[in-house]
C-alpha positions in Angstrom: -9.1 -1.6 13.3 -10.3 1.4 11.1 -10.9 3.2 13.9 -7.3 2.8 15.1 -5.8 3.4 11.8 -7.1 6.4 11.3 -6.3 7.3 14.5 -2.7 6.4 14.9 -2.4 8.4 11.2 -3.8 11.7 12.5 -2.0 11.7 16.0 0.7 9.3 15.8 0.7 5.4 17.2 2.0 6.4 21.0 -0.1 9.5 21.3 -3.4 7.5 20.9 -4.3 5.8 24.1 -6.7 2.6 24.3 -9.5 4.9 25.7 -9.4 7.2 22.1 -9.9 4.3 20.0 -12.5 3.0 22.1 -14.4 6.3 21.7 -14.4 6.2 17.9 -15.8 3.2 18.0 -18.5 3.9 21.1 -17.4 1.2 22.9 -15.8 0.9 26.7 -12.4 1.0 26.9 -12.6 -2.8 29.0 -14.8 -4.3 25.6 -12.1 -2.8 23.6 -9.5 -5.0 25.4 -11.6 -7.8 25.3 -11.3 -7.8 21.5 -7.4 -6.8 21.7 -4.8 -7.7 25.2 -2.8 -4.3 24.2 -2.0 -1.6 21.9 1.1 -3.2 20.7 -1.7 -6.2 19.3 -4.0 -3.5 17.5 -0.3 -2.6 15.7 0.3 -6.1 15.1 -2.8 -6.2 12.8 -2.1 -3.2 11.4 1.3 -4.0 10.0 0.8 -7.3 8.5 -1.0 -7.5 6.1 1.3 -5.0 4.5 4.4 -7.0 5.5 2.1 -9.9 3.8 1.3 -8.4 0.2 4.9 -6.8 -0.3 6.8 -9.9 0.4 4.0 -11.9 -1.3 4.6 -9.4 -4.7 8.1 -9.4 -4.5 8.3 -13.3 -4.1 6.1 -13.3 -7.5 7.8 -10.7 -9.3 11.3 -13.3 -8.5 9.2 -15.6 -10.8 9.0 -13.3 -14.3 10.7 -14.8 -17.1 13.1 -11.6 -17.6 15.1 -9.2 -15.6 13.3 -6.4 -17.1 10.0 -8.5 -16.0 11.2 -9.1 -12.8 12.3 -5.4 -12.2 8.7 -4.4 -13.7 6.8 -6.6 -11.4 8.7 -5.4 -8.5 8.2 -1.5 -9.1 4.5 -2.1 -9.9 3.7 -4.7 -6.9 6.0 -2.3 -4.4 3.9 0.7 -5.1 0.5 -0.5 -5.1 0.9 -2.4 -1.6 2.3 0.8 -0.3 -0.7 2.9 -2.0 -3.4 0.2 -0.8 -1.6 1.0 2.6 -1.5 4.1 2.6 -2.8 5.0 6.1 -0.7 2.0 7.5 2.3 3.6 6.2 1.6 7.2 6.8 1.5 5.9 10.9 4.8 4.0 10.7 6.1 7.4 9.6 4.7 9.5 11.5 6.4 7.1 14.9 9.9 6.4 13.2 10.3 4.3 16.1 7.9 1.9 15.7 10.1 1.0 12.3 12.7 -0.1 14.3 11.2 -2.9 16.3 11.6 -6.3 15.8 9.9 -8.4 14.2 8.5 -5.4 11.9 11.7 -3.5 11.8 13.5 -7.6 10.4 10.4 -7.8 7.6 10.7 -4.0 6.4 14.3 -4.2 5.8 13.8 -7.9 4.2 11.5 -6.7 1.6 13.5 -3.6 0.7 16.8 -5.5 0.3 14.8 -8.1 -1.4 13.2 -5.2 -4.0 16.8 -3.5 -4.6 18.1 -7.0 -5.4 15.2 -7.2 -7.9 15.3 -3.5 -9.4 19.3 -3.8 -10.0 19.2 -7.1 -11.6 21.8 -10.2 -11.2 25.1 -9.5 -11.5 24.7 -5.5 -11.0 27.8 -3.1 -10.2 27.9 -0.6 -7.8 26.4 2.2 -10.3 22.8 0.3 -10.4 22.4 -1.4 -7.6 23.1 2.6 -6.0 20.4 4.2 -9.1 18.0 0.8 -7.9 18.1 1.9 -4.1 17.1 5.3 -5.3 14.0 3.9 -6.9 12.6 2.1 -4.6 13.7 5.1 -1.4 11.8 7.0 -4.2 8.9 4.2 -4.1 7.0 4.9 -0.8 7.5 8.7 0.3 5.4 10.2 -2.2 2.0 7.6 -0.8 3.2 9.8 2.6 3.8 13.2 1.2 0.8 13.5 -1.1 -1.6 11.0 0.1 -4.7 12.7 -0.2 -4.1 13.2 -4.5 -6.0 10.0 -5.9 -4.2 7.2 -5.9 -4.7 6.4 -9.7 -2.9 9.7 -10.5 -0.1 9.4 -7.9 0.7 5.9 -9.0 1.0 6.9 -12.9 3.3 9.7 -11.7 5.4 7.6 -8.9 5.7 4.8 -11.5 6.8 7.5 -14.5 9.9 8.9 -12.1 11.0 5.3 -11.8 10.9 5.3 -15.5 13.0 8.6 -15.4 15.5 7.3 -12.7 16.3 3.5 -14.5 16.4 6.2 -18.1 14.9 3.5 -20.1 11.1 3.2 -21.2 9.9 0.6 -19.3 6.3 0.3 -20.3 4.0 -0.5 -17.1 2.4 -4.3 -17.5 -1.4 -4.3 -17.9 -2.6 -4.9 -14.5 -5.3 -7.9 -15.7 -8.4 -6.5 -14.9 -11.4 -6.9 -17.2 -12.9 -4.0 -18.3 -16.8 -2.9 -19.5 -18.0 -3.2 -22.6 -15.9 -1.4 -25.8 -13.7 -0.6 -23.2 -14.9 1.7 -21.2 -15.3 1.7 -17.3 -15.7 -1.5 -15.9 -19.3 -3.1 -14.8 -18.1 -4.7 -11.8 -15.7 -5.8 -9.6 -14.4 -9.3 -8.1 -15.2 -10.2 -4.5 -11.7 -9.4 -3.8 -11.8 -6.0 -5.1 -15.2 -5.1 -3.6 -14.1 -6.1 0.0 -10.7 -4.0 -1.0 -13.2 -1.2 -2.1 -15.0 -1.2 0.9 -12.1 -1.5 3.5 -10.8 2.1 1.7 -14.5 3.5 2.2 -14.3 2.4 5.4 -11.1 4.0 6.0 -12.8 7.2 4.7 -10.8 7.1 1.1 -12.8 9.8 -0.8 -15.5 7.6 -3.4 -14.2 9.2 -6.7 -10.8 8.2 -5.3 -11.8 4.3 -5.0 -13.9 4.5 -8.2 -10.6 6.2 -10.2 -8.7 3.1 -8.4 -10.7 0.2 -9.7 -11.5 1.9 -13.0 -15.5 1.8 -12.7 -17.8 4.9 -12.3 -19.0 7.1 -8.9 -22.2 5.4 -9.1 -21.0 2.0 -8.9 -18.7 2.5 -6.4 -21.5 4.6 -4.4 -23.6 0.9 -5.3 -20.7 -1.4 -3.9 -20.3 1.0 -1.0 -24.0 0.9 -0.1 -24.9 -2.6 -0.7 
């Protein structure tokens, strides 16, 4: 699955054939297709669990007790599936077509719809439910354009020009995770986070990238990664 990622990324999903992913890996092209029936399944995999996460944060940020909440939640949940993503996304760009089959194409038009309901608000006239749809447009290209800047930097900046574009100061939420001692960097990380680590290592995210996104230093990242 990493090796097809990557792959699909770099050269684009229908200019990767079955025997170049089997390569990465060093395995035959026949024991790749005992593990997957077609090319279409590896994309299957590929896509859902980021179809998964954004409905699943978009169904929680419906919960918040406030509109602001709710249009909060939505930003923050929207952008950090997309940055976790990141290489997912950057192939479904890079093959517009792929966007436009079904069942994918019904789910990514779902969620969107679903986050511009949340960003504008109930009740909203036309003038923000158009200044919500250029949020969230404004959402998911910059994880494409600059996806090799660190993804802690390029989330402060993507969430600050939502800021800019509702023109009210809409302070982030605190994203819940413990930190170290007087704190600083954090000792450690949840199983959750460490398998989330070590999927983005896998995926060949730089380490000071990974350690910058769960707030701990190089050296324990470069432990987590190891171990």
């Amino acid at each position: 699955m990493t090796a097809a990622r990557t792959l699909f990324a770099a050269r684009g999903y229908r200019a990767t054939p079955m025997q170049a992913i089997a390569d990465e890996v060093g395995i035959t092209k026949a024991a790749l297709y005992y593990h997957f029936d077609s090319k279409d399944a590896i994309l299957h995999q590929l896509t859902v669990p980021l179809l998964d996460e954004l409905e699943a944060v978009l169904a929680a940020a419906e919960s918040a007790p406030s509109p602001a909440e709710v249009r909060w939640r939505a930003i923050e949940g929207y952008v950090d599936v997309h940055l976790d993503h990141r290489h997912t996304l950057t192939m479904l760009v890079r093959d517009m077509t792929l966007l436009v089959q079904a069942p994918i194409a019904d789910r990514f038009r779902a969620a969107i719809a679903l986050a511009n309901e949340l960003v504008a608000g109930p009740g909203s006239g036309i003038e923000k439910r158009v200044r919500a749809a250029q949020v969230v447009a404004g959402l998911a290209d910059p994880v494409v354009l600059f996806r090799d800047e660190p993804a802690e930097v390029l989330r402060r900046l993507i969430l600050d020009g939502a800021r800019a574009l509702l023109g009210a100061p809409v302070e982030p939420r605190p994203r819940g995770r413990a930190r170290g001692r007087n704190g600083g960097r954090r000792a450690k990380l949840s199983a959750e986070e460490v398998g989330q680590a070590r999927t983005l290592g896998a995926d060949g995210v730089r380490v000071e990238e990974i350690a910058a996104r769960f707030e701990v230093s190089r050296a324990t990242m470069y432990r987590i990664l190891k171990n």
